[in-house]
Structures are given as structure tokens and as C-alpha cells.
N, C-alpha and C positions, 0 to 999 in steps of 0.2 A: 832421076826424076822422083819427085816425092810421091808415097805411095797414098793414093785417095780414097781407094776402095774403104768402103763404109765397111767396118765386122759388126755383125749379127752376134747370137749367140740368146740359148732358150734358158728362161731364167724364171723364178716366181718373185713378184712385186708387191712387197706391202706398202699399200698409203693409208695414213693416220691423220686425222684434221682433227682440230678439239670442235662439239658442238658449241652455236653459239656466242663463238670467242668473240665479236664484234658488242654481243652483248655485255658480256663479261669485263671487258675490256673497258665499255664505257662505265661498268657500275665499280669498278677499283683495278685499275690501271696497274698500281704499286702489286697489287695480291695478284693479281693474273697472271703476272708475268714470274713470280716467283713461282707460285703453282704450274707453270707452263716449265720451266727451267726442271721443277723437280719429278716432273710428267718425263720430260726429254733424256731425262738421267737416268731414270729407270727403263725406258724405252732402250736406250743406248747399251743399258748393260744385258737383257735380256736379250738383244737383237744380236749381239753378241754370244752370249752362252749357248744361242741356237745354228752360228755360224753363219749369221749372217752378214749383214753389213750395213751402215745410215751412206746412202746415197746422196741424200741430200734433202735442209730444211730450210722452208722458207715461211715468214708468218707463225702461223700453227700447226702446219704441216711438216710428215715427215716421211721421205721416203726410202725405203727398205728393198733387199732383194737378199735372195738365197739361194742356195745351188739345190736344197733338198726343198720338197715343196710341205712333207711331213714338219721338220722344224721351223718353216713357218707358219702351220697355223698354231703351233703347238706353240711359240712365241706369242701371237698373236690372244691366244688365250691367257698366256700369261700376265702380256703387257692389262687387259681390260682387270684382271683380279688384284694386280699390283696395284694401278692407279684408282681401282674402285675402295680398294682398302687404304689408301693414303689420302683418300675425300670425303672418308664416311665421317669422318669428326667437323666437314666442312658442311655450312648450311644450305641445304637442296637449294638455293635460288645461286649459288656462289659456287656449286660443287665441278668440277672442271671433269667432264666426261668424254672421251674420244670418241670416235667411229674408225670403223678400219674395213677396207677392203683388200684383199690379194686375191690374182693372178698369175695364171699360168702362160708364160705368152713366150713371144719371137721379140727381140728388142735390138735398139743400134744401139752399138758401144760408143761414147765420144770421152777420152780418158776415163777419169772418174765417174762420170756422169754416163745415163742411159734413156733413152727416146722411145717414142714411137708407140704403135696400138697396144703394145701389153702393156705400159705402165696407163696411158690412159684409160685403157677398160680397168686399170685397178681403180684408178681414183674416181670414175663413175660408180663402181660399185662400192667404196666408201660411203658415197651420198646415197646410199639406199641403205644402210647401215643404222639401225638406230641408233642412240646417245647409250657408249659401252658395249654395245654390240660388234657382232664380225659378219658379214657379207663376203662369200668366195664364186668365183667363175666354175662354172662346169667341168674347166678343165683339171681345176684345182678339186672338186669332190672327187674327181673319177679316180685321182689317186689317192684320196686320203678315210675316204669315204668308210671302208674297212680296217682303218688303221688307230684310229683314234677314237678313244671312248665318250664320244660326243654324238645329238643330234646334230641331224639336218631338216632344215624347211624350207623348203621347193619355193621359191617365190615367182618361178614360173620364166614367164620375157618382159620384162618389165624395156619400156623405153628409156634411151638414156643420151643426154644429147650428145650426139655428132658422133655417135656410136652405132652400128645395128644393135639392134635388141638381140640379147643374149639369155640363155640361162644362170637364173644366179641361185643360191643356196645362203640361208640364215644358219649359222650357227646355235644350238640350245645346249647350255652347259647345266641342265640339269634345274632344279627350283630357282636358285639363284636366279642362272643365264637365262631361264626362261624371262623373270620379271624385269631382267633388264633388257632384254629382247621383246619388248612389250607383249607377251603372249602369259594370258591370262591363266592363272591355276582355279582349279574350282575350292572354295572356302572349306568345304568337307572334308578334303581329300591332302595325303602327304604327298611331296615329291616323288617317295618311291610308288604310290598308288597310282600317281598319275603316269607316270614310266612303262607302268603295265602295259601289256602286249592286249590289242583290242580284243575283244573275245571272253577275257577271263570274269567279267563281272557276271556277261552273259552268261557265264558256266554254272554260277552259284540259282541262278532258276529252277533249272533242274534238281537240283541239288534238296531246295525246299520243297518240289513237289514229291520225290520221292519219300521225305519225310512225313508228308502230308499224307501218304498212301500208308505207311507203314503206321500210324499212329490210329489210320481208320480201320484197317486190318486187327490193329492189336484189341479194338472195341467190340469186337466181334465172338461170337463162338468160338473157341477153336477148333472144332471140325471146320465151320461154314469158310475161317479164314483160309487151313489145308485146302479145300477146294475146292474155292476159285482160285489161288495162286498155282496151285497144281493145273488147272483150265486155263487160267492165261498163258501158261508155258506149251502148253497143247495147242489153243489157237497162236498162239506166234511162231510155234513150229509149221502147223498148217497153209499159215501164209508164204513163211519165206521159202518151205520145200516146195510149193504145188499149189498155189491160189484156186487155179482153176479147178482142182479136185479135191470139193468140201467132204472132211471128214472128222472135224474134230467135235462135232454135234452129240455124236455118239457116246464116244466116252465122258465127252463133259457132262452130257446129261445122265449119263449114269453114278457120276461122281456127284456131283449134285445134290442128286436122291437120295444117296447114301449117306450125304452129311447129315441132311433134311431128317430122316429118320431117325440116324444116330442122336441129333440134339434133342428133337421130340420125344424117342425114348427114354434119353438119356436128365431127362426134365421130367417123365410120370411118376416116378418112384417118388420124387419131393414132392409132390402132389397129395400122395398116396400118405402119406407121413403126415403129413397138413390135416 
């Protein structure tokens, strides 16, 4: 008896749709499809050199699987820089831009071909995918997430149909991937500025005000500036040994007076000259 048993088997899913192609298609037919064929070619050979495999294409679609889930995003970023570089000389209204989703999933085998919830959560999360962008499953960051020198952005559970809602994750390839991931850089600032780790702008405040103190310091006596910097080290020891038992009163105020006299004294003699 023939054997019917369905085979499984856990695999990562890239699906590719070009945006728009309905539109593309009706504005130059002839040019679409050549830029579709030379999209596919490049698709084919990179989906390869990552060890993967074209499952199968249908339309504008194309779909991918891999046994490592690493060389497919790591395809996946290549495919959107190859074909972003072979349409930059084409005119934004005519420029043939992908989307791409993968997953991590459980899938049926039917020879060449593969079914079931992982390939569809891939291609739902294609459509959440901007024009050049990559969209990956949860399943897909938790392995790659430390592996590969790229952002991630949480887009949270987004609904999808005839899907449960999942988490999915955006891809950010840095200034580039950001603006083609429509995430806005600030005009001011470089890519590596904006990469910055939160915090460190914050750090330069301090930074200024210390200087701010030192410069008003430097306008000073130099006895008067010795002691209050010599007092402020006094009260900050004060506080962090023993708040509750004040005693830096004492000496400060005697340092103080001593500066206090020294400048006055130290100013009668020019006086006396005068």
C-alpha cells in the first residue's frame, strides 16, 4: 500500500512579492517584466549562494526556504541591496521594489513544493513589509537577533488575515535600510549619530555644566576659588558619610575666613601704593 503519511519537517520561509506590480504592469508591460526576470535572476543566484532553494514562483512572487534561518535573512538583505542597486538608475514611479517576509515554522512536504502555517505566516508578513524592506517572525529574531549586524523594530501583533496575530520584527540596515524602511532620520544628524546608544547626548549636559563651573571658578580670587572647592569636597563628604550628623560647617567656615582675609590683605598693599 502506498505510503500517505503527510512528512513535516521545520524549515525557514522567504516570500518575496514585487510592490505594486499590478500597477507597474499596467504603466509598461514590456519593461516590467524584464525588470521582473532580472529581479528573479538575482534572487535565484543569491538564494543559492546562501543554500537555499526557489520553491516556487508564481506572478511576482517568489518563494524560498532554508535549512539555516541565519542565511536567510542574510540573503534576504542581500536580495533588497542587489535589486535596490539595479533600479536606482530606474525612474521612482517605474522602480520595481520587493517586500519580503520569512519564517520560522513546521511545514508539509509535497515533493518539491511545501504547505501549510509556516509558509503562510511568511507571506502575511511580506504584506507588512515596506516597498525594499524585510519583515521576520519572532521565531526568526530569537535566532538571529545576536547574530547579524543589523537592527530590529518590534512592530509589536499586528493582525493578519486568517492568521493569529503574531509578533513580527522590521529589519533596519543602518541609514540606508532605515529610509527604505520608511523610518525617518533626523536632518541634523549622521547615520552613525543616530545608531548611538540612548543616553549618550544626554551625557554631554553634564559635560557643559562642568565647564560652566570651571570657568566661573577661574574668574575668581584664587584663594576665594581653593575654598569653596576645598568646602564643596567637605560638604559632599558630609553628606554621603553621615547626613544626619552636620559637621562640615565648621571647617568650611573657617576656610572661608581665611580666604576672606587673605584676599583683603592681600589687596591693602596695592592700595597703600596708590
Amino acid at each position: 500500500m502506498p505510503d500517505d503519511k503527510v512528512k513535516r519537517r521545520l524549515t525557514t520561509v522567504l516570500c518575496a512579492d514585487v510592490y505594486g506590480y499590478s500597477r507597474l504592469m499596467e504603466a509598461d508591460e514590456a519593461g516590467t517584466l524584464e525588470a521582473l526576470r532580472r529581479s528573479r535572476a538575482a534572487i535565484a543566484r543569491l538564494v543559492e549562494r546562501h543554500d537555499g532553494r526557489i520553491v516556487n514562483t508564481w506572478g511576482d512572487a517568489v518563494i524560498a526556504e532554508f535549512a539555516s534561518v541565519v542565511e536567510a535573512v542574510q540573503s534576504a538583505i542581500e536580495i533588497q541591496q542587489e535589486i535596490s542597486d539595479q533600479e536606482s538608475v530606474a525612474p521612482q514611479a517605474s522602480a520595481m521594489r520587493f517586500r519580503i517576509g520569512i519564517n520560522l515554522g513546521d511545514v508539509m512536504v509535497d515533493g518539491t513544493n511545501i504547505y501549510g502555517d509556516g509558509v503562510n505566516i511568511a507571506s502575511r508578513l511580506q504584506e507588512l513589509a515596506d516597498p525594499g524592506g524585510v519583515v521576520i517572525s519572532s521565531s526568526v529574531y530569537d535566532q538571529v537577533h545576536n547574530k547579524l549586524s543589523v537592527g530590529f523594530d518590534c512592530l509589536g501583533q499586528r493582525p493578519m488575515k486568517n492568521i493569529a496575530p503574531l509578533t513580527s520584527y522590521r529589519l533596519t540596515l543602518g541609514g540606508q535600510a532605515a529610509a527604505q524602511a520608511g523610518i525617518p532620520m533626523p536632518e541634523n544628524r549622521t547615520p552613525s549619530q543616530s545608531a548611538r546608544a540612548p543616553g549618550i547626548d544626554d551625557r554631554r549636559e553634564p559635560s557643559s555644566s562642568t565647564n560652566a563651573v570651571s570657568d566661573w571658578l577661574g574668574r575668581l580670587p584664587r584663594p576665594v576659588a581653593v575654598a569653596l572647592t576645598v568646602s564643596a569636597f567637605l560638604i559632599t563628604i558630609n553628606l554621603f558619610t553621615g547626613a544626619h550628623k552636620i559637621w562640615f560647617h565648621w571647617p568650611v567656615a573657617i576656610i572661608l575666613l581665611g580666604a576672606a582675609l587673605r584676599t583683603v590683605l592681600g589687596r591693602r598693599p596695592e592700595r597703600d601704593r596708590s
